[in-house]
N, C-alpha and C positions, 0 to 999 in steps of 0.2 A: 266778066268780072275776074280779076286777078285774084289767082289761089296763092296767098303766103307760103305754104309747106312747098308747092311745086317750082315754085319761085328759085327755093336754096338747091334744089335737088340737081342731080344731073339728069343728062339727056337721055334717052335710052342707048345704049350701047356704049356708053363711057364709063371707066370706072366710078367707083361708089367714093363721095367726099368724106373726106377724115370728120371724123364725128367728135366732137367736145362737147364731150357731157359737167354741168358742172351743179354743184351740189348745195343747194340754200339760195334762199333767194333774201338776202339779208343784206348790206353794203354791200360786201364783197363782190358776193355773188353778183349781185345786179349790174354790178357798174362791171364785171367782166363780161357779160353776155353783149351788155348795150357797147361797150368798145369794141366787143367784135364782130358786133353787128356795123358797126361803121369800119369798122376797117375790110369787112367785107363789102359794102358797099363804092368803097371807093375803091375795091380793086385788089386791092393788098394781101385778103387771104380768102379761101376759098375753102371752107366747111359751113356742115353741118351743128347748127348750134342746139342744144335741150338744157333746160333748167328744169332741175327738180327742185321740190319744195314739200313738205307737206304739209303747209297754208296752204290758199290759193291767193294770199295777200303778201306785198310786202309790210312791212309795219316800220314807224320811223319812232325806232325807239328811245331817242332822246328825249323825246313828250310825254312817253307813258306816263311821266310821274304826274300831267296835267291831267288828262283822261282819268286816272287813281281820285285826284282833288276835283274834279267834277268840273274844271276850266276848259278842256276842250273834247268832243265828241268821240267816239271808236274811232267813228269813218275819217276825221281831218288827219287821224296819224297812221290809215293804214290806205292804199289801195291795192285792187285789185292786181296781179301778176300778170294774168290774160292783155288787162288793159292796155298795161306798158308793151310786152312782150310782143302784140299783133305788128304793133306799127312799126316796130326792126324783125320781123318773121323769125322769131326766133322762137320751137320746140316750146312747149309747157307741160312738163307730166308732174300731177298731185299724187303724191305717194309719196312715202318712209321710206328713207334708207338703211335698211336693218344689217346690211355687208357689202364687203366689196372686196371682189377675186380679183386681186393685181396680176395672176399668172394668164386668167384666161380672158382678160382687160374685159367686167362685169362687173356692174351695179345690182344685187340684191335689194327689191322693195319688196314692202312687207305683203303686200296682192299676190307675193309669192311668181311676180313677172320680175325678169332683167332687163337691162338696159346694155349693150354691146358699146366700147369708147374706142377710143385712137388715143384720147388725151381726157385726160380726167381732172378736176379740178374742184377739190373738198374744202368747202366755206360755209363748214354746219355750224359755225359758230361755239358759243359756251352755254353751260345750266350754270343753275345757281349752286353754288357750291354752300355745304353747312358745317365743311370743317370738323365731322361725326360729332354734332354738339348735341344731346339729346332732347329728342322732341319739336327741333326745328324745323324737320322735313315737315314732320308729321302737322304741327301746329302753328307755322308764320304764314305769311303770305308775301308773296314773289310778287317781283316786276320786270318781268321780262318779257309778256306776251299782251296781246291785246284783251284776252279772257282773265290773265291772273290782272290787270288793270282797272277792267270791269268788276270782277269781284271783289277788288279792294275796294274800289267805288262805293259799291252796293253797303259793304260791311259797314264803311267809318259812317256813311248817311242812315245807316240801319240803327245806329248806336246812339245816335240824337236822336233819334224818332223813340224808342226803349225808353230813355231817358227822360225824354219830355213825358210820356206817358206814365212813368214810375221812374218817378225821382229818386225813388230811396236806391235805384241800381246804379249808381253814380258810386255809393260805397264800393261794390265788386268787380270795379276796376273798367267797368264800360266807358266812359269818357277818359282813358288812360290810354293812349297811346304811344307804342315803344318802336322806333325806328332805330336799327341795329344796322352800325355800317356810315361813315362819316367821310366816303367819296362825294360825289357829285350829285347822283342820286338820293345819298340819304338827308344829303344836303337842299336841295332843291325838294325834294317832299318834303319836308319839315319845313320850311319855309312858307310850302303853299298850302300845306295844311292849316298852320297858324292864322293866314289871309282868309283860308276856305272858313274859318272858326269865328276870326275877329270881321270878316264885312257881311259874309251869307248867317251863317249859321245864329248870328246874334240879331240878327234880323227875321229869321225866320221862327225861331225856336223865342218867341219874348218870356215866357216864364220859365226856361232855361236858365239856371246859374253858370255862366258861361266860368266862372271863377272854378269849377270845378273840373275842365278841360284840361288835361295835362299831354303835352306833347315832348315825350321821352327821346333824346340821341345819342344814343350812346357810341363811341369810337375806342376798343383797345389802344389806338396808338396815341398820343400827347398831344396832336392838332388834326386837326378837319383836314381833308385834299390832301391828304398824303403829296400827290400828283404838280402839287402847287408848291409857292413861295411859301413861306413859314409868313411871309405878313398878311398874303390873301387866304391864310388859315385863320390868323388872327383875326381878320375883318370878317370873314364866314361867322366868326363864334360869335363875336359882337351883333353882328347881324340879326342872328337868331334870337339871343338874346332879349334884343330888344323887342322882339316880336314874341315873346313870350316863351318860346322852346328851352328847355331845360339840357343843356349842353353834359353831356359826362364825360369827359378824355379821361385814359388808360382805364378804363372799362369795358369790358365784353357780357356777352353771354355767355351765361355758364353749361343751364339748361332751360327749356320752355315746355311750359305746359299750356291746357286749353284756358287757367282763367289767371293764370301769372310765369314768369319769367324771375330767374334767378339770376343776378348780376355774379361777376367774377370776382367783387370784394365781399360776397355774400348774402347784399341786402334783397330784400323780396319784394317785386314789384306788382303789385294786383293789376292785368290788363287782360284783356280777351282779343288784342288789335296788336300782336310783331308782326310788323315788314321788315324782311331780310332783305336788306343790298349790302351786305358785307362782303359780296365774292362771289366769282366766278369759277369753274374750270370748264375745261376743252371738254365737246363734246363726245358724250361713249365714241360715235363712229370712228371718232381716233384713234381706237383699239381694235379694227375691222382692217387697219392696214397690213399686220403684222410686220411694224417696225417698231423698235426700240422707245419706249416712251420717257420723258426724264420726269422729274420729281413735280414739275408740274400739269405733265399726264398732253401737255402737248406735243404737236409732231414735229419733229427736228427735220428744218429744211437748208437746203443750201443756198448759194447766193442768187441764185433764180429763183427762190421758190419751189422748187421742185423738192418732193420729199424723199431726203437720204435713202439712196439703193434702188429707189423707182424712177427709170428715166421718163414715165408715160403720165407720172401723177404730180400734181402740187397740192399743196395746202396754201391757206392764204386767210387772214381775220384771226378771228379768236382762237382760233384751232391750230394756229401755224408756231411752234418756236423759234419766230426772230429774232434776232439782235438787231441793237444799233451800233452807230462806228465805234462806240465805247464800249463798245464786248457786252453792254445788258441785254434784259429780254426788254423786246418792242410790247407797250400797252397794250391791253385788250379795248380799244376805242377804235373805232370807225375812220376816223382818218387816216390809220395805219392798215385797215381792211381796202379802203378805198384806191392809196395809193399802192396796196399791191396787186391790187386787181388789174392795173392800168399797167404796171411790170409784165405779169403773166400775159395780158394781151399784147404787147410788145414782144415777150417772147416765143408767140407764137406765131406769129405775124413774121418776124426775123428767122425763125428756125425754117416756115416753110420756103422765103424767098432766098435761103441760103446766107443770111448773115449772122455777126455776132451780135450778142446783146450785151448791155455793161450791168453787172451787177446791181443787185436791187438796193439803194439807200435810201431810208425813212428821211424825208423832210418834217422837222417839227416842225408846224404853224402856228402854234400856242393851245393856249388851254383857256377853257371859259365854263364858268358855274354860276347859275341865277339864286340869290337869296330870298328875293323875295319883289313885293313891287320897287321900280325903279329903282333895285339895288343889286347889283354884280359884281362878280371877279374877273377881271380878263386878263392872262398872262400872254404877251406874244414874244415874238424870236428882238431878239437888243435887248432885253430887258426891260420892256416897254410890259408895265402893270397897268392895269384900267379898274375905278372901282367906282361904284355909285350908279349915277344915272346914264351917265357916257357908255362904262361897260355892261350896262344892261340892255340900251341900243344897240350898242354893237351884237352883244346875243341875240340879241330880236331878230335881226339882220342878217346872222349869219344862219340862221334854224330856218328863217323862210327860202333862202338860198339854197339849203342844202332838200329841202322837203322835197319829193318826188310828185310832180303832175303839177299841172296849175291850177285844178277846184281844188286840192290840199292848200297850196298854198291862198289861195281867195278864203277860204274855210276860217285855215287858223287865224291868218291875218285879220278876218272880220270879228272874230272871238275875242283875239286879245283887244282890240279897239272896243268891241262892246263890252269887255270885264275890267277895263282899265278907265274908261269912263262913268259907268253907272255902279261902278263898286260891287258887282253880281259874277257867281258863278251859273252860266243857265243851264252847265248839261248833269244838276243834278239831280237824274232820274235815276231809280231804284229798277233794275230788271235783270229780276235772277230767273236763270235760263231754265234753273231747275222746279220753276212752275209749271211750265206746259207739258213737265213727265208724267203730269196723270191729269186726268180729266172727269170735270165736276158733273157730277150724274144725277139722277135721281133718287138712283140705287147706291149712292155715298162717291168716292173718289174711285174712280179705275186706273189702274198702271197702264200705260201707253206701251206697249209693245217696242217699238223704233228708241222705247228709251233705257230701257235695258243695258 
């Protein structure tokens, strides 16, 4: 039986292969390890690959907001890292990255073990960012993980079930939903919250005054998709609209608490349900490099990638401060992680066989946001706008393309077929993790130990 690890290693008596350690296993990250896992196959370069992570899953987080709305599963938007990682032999160690010594080329995980590099490469990605707005750390809920998706899940489906049971909690803001943040995401959950409301939930919930559902968007700036054309801003609002979401531009949050949320023109909003997608910043480990951080706290790289004053490290994804040919900073999206991952492996590949490499330039290939059923924005390169049914195929199309494994892709694909035909959301199950931390006894409930 062929051993993977023995596979990459050298022989006995030959030196030790340069090691590329790289750091998340998120776009970036993946799609650097899996290119040089092919370019080590074919010949071209010769190390040792290790991906840290600490998931053991990648997650395809363009979907969370459907997992959130109860339209597709944990498992369709996440798999396994083992699974991918076995069939290009490429290192998987699960652990935190809590430092990294650029002098003595080490990786600090929090097991208190390091990792030894040759070349380094940091694609921890971003958190959510709250702008010090008070109360939002504390009190909203994120969309960035498969667990904060689940837990929104559990929340908005907990708050019908409340409701149906005691109606009169409908006044304290429990059917009052505040989505803060009018990118993509807050765009696309509001949308399918609205769907999750007007085809399941008024079906499920029949003595439910569905009329008392309020699905809150608020955006500081004066249209939706910043990212986008000012007219597929325009058709986002419309959109919503007509699906019932209460659109607010040049409004923010001011501050949040556990049963309301204060607007930035002062009014008071009664709700127990903010989702924050307002913002991003660069991950802490960006401040583990000891290089100069700018104002948006990510790492300042040069035309390879590599990060200013470390010849042995790059940054790449959400964490990296690139520009594009017009001197701005490159977005925090996936296609910009993706293609600089394919750069980095090109530069590593070219630096061992002794070549140049040409500097790294961001291809846009457009922008796309789902509002709701069979209606989208699609921006691509000429000016070529798509909106309605066309550019919601085309989404469809390009999400199952980009999904990682093919049961993901059979998965989701079967989900949206069966929720776009029978009008249903099916993975609306309630399962909070924080049930199995104590155990029903005789002698009342016991605390589980392991849950501590």
């Amino acid at each position: 039986m062929r051993n993977s690890r023995y596979d990459v290693l050298p022989k006995s008596g030959q030196p030790a292969l340069p090691h590329v350690v790289v750091v998340g296993g998120g776009f970036g990250g993946l799609t650097l390890v899996r290119q040089l896992a092919r370019e080590r196959r074919r010949g071209n370069l010769l190390a040792r690959i290790t991906l840290v992570d600490r998931h053991n899953h990648h997650t395809f987080q363009p979907l969370l907001y459907q997992v959130a709305s109860a339209g597709l599963q944990p498992q369709d938007v996440g798999i396994s890292l083992r699974a991918i990682l076995r069939r290009h032999r490429i290192e998987n160690r699960l652990g935190e990255v809590v430092g990294i010594d650029t002098e003595a080329r080490q990786v600090h995980l929090s097991d208190e073990t390091t990792l030894d590099y040759d070349h380094l490469v940091v694609a921890a990605g971003a958190i959510t960012e709250d702008f010090g707005i008070p109360g939002v750390a504390e009190h909203a809920f994120g969309l960035k993980s498969l667990p904060e998706a689940t837990t929104l899940r559990n929340e908005i489906l907990r708050r019908f079930e409340e409701v149906s049971a005691q109606p009169h909690r409908a006044a304290d803001g429990s059917l009052t939903f505040v989505i803060a943040g009018g990118g993509p995401t807050g765009v696309e959950l509001a949308g399918a919250l609205a769907e999750l409301v007007d085809l399941v939930v008024r079906r499920d919930h029949p003595t439910l005054d569905i009329g008392q559902v309020k699905i809150l968007l608020v955006e500081p700036r004066n249209r939706l998709l910043g990212g986008f054309s000012s007219v597929s801003g325009d058709a986002a609002v419309s959109g919503l609209c007509r699906r019932g979401v209460d659109v607010r531009l040049g409004v923010g949050i001011a501050q949040a608490d556990t049963d309301h949320v204060e607007l930035t023109n002062g009014e008071v909003v009664a709700t127990r349900t903010l989702v924050w997608a307002a913002g991003v910043s660069a991950s802490p480990l960006a401040e583990t490099l000891g290089v100069e951080l700018g104002r948006s706290r990510r790492v300042p790289v040069d035309q390879h990638l590599r990060v200013q004053g470390l010849e042995a490290v790059f940054a790449i994804g959400d964490l990296a401060a690139g520009i594009d040919n017009g001197g701005q900073p490159l977005p925090q999206v996936a296609p910009v992680a993706i293609q600089q991952a394919k750069h980095v492996a090109r530069v590593l590949t070219d630096q061992q066989a002794g070549r140049a490499t040409r500097p790294f330039r961001y291809r846009d290939k457009g922008s796309m946001a789902t509002i709701g059923r069979a209606a989208a924005v699609t921006e691509l390169p000429g000016r070529i706008r798509l909106r309605g049914l066309t550019a919601w195929l085309a989404w469809l199309l390009l999400h199952l393309l980009m999904l990682v494994g093919f049961r993901n892709r059979v998965a989701v694909l079967g989900s949206w077929i069966w929720n776009y035909a029978t009008y249903d959301h099916s993975a609306r199950l309630i399962l909070d993790q924080r049930e199995a931390a104590t155990a029903e006894t005789r002698r009342g409930p016991v605390p589980r130990s392991w849950a501590s």
